[in-house]
TIBAMI-34106 format. One line per 8 residues: number of its first residue (from 1); their letters; for each residue y, x, z of N, C-alpha, C. Coordinates in pm, whole numbers. Each point is the difference from the previous one (the first is absolute). Example, Ala and Ser with C-alpha at 12.3 -4.5 7.8 and 13.67 -1.06 7.14 Angstrom:
! residues 2
1 = AS = -569/1319/780/119/-89/0/120/90/0 ~ 105/-35/-72/119/82/6/109/-77/73
! end
This chain:
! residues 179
1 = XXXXXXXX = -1563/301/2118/102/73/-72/6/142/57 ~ -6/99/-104/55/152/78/107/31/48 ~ 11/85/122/127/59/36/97/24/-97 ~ -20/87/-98/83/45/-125/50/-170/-55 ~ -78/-46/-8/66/-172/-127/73/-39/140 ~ -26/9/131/99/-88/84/148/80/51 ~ -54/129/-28/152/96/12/101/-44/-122 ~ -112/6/-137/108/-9/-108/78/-156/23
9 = XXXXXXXX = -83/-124/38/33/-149/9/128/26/97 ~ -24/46/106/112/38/127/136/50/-48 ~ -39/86/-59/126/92/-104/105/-88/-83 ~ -86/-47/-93/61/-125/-91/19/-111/46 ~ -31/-47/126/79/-117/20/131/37/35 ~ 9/91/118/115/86/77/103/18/-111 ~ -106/34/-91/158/52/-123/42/-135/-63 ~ -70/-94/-26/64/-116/-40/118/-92/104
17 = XXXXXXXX = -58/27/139/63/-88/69/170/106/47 ~ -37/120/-19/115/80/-2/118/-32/-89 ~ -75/5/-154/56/-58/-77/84/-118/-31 ~ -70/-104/68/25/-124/39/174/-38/68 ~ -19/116/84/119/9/133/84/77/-78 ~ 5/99/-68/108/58/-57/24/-72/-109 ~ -31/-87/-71/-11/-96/-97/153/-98/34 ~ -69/-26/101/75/-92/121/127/31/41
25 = XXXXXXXX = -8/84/52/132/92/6/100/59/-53 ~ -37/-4/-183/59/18/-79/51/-159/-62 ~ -38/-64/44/7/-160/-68/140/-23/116 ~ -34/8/113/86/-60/111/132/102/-7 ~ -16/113/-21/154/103/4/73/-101/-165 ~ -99/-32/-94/111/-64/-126/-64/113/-102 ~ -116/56/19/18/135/-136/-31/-115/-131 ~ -41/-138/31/-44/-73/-131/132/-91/-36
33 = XXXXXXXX = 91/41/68/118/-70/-73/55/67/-97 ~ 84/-83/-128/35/34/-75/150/54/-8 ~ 51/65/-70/126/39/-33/68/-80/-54 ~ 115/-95/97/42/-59/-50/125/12/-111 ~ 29/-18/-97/66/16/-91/98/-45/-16 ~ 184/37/-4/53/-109/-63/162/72/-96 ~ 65/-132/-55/130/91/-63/110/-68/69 ~ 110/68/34/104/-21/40/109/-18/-56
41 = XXXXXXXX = 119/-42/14/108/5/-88/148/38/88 ~ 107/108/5/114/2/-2/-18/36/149 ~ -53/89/50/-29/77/137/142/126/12 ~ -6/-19/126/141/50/51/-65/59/102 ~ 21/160/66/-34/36/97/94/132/46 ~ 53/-10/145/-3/133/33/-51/9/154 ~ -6/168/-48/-124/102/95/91/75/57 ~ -6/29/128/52/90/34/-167/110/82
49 = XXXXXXXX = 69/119/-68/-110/158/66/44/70/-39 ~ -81/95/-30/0/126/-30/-109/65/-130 ~ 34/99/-88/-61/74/-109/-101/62/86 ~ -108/-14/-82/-73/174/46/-52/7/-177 ~ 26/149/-26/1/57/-134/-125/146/51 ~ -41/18/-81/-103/158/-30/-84/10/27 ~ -73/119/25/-161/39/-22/-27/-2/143 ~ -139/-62/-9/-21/-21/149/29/-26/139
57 = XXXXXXXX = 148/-102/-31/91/-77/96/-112/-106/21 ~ -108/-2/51/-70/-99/97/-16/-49/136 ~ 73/182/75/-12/-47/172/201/-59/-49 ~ 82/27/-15/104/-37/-35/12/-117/-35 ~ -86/-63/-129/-14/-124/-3/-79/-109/132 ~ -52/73/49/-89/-85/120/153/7/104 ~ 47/55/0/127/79/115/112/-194/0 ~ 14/28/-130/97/-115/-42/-65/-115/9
65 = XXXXXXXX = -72/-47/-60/-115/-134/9/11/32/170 ~ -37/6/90/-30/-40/141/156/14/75 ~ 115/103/-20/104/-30/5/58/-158/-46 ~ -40/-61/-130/94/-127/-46/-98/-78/49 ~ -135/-2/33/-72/-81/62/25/-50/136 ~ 50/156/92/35/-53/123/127/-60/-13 ~ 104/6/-33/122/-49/-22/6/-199/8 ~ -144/-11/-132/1/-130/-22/-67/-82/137
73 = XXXXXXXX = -107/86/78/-58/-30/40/75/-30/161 ~ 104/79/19/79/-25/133/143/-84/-47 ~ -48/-74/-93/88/-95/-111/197/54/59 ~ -30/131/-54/134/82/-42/81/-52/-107 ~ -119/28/-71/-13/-83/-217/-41/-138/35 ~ 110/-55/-78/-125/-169/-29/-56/45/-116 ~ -161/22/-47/3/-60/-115/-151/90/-45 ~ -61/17/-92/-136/28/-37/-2/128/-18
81 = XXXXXXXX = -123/65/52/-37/119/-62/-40/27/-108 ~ 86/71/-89/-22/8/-162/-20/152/-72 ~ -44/21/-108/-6/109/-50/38/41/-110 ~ 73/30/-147/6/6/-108/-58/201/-76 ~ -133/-29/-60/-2/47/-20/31/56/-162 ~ 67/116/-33/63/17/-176/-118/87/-43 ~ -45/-77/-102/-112/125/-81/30/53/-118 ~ -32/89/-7/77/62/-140/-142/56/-48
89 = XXXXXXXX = -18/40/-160/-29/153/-40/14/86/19 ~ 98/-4/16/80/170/90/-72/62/109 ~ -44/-121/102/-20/87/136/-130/76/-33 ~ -57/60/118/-129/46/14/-83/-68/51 ~ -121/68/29/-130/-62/74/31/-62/149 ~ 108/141/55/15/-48/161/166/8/-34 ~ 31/-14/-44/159/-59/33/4/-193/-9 ~ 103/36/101/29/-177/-4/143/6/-7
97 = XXXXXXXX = 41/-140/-12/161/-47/-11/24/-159/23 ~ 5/2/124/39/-115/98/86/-35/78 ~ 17/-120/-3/114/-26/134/-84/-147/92 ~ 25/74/104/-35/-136/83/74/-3/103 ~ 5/-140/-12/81/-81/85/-40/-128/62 ~ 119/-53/29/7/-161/20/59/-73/-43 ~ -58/-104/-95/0/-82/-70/119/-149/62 ~ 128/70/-2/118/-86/91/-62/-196/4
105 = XXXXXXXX = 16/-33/107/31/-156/0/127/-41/-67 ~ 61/-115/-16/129/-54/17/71/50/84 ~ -17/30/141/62/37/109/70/102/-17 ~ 146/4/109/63/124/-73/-62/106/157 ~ -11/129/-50/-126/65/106/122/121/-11 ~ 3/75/138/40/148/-14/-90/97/-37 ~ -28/86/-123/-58/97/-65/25/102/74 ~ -105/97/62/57/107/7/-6/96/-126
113 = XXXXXXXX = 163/107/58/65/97/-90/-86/75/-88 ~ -136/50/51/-81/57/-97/-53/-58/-130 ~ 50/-113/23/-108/-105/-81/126/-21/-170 ~ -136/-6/-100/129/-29/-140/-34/-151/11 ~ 75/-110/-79/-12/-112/-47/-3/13/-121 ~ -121/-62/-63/-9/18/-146/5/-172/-48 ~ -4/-32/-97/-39/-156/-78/-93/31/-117 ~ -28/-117/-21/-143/-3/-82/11/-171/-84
121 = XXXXXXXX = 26/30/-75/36/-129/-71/-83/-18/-182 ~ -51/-132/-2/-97/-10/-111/33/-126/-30 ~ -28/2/-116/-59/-160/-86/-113/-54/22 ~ -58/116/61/-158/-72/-23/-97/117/24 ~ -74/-52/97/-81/82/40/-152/-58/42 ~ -82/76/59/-148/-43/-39/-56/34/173 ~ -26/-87/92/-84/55/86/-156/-45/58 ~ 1/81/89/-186/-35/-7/16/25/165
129 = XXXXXXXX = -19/-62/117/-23/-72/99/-159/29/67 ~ -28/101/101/-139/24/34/19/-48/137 ~ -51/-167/35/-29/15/124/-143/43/76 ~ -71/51/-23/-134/41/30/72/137/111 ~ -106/31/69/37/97/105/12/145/-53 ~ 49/72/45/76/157/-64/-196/55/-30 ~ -54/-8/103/-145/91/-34/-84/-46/-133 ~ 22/-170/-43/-33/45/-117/70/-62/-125
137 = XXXXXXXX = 119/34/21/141/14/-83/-67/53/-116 ~ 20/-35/-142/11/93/-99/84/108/-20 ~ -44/121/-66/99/104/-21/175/-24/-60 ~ 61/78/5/115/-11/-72/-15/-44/-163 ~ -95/94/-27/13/12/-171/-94/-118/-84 ~ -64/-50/146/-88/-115/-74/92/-144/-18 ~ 126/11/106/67/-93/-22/129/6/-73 ~ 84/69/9/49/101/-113/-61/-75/-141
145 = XXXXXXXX = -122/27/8/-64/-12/-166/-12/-128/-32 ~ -44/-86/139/20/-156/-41/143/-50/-8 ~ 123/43/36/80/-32/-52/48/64/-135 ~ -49/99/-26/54/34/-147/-70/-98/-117 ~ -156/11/38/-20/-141/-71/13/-129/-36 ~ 69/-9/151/39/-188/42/130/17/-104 ~ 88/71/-5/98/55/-97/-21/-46/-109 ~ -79/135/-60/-36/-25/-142/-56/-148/-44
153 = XXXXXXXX = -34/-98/57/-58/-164/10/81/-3/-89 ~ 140/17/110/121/-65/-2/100/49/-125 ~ -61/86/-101/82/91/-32/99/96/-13 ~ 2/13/146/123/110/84/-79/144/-3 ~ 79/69/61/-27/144/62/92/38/81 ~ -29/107/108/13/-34/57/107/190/112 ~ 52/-32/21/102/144/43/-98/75/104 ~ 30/133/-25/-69/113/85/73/-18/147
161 = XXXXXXXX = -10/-82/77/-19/-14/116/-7/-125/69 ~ -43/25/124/-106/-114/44/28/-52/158 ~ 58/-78/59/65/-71/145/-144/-53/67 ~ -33/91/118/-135/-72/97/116/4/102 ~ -66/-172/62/77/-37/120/-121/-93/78 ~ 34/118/138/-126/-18/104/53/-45/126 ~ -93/-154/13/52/-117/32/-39/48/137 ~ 3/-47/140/-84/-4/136/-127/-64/19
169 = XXXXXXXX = -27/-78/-103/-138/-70/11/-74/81/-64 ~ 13/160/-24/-55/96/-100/-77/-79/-160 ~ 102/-124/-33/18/-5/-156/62/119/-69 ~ -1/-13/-127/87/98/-90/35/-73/-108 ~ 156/-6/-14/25/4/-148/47/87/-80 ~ -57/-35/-126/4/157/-86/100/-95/-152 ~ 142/126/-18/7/-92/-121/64/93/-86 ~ -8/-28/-140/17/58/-80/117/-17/-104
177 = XXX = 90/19/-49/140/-38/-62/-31/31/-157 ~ 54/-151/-52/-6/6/-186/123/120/-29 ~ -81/56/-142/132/89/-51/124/-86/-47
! end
């Protein structure tokens, strides 16, 4: 055999067995699990955080997310790290309009003063459940889209905004509220 056919043989195995392992690695983080799907009925929630509103509030939004994170995390808050995000037509490319918080337990908890309490109350709502690991999490809008469809199944639709609540086992639930 020539040098050249045993460089190229060398090459292509390397890349298969590379392949192989990142294959692997994507199997074992969960990227081949599915989105699990489901509908809810007569959900009751309140959040206590904070708004962040306007154009390019991202270190601001990171500011708050690791603020209500540590809170939960030196169990100040009982209760989940959550997010609600409102989408409109209205906004822009880089504007957002969010509140995140924590997703109250039963427990009655002292809030601090900065913080609003909002409620969130539905008939019926639609969520989709990713336990696979954050690296190969699907996007927002890909799941987003499977619940607008899981929806439409159902013949619902579905309100411009959307409750992610991020568990410690870095699950996510994502859910979506009937009009």
């Amino acid at each position: 055999m020539k040098t050249v056919n045993k460089k190229y043989l060398y090459w292509t195995i390397s890349l298969v067995f590379i392949g192989g392992i990142l294959i692997s690695i994507y199997a074992i983080l969960g990227g081949f699990d599915k989105i699990q799907l489901a509908q809810s009925n007569n959900n009751v929630y309140s959040i206590a955080g904070k708004y962040v509103q306007g154009h390019r509030m991202h270190i601001e939004e990171g500011k708050i997310f690791k603020e209500v994170r540590d809170l939960i995390q030196s169990e100040k808050i009982k209760g989940e790290l959550c997010m609600i995000d409102y989408e409109s037509d209205t906004l822009e490319s880089d504007e957002i309009n969010r509140f995140i918080g924590v997703l109250l337990d039963d427990e009655i908890t002292a809030i601090p003063s900065k913080f609003q309490v909002i409620a969130l109350t539905s008939a019926r709502s639609y969520k989709a459940a990713l336990t696979m690991h954050p690296l190969v999490m699907p996007n927002t809008d890909k799941v987003k889209q499977a619940l607008v469809d899981y929806a439409a199944l159902q013949q619902d639709s579905l309100q411009d905004l959307s409750l992610e609540v991020y568990y410690t086992d870095n699950s996510v639930l994502v859910e979506r509220f009937a009009k």
